[in-house]
N, C-alpha and C positions, 0 to 999 in steps of 0.2 A: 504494500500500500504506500504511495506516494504520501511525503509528509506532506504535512497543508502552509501555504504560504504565510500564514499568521502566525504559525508556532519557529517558523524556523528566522522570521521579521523580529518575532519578542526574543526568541533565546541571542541572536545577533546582535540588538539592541542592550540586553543584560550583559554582555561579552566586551562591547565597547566600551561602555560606562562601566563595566569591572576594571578595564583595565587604564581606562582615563584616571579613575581613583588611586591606579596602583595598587589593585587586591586583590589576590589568589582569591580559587574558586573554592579555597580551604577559609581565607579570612573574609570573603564575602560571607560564606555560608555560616560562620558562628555569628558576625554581626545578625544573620538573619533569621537564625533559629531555627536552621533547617541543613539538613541534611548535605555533604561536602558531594557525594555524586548524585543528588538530587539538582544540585545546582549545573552539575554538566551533564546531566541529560534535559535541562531546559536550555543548556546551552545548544544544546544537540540538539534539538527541537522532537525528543524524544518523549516527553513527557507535556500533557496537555492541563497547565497549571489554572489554579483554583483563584479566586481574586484574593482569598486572605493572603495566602502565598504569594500575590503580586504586591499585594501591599508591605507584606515584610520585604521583600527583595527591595522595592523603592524605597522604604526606609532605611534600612542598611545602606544603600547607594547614595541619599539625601537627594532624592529627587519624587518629584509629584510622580504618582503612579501612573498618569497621561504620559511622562515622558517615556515609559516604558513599551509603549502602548503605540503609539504615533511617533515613523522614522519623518521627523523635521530636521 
């Protein structure tokens, strides 16, 4: 099954602003309370993430959960 163009849009977008921050996908993932290959399989656009999970990811990143959301 082909991934779907929004999941692999959001995990690209959490990848870029991981590493604009300068933070592994080990110190993203404790900021966020969630799991260290949780976080790269959303990177991987492997996993079809939940909004509270978006919202922890944008907090840990310090950005609105829109920017996660919407490639501007």
């Amino acid at each position: 099954m082909a991934k779907k163009k929004i999941l692999i849009a959001f995990g690209d977008k959490v990848r870029e602003l991981r590493k604009e921050k300068g933070l592994s996908q080990e110190e993203l993932s404790f900021k966020a309370d969630l799991h260290r290959t949780y976080i790269g399989m959303i990177e991987r656009a492997e996993k079809n993430i939940t909004l509270t999970n978006i919202e922890k990811i944008a907090k840990a990143l310090d950005v609105h959960p829109s920017k996660l959301l919407i490639n501007k």
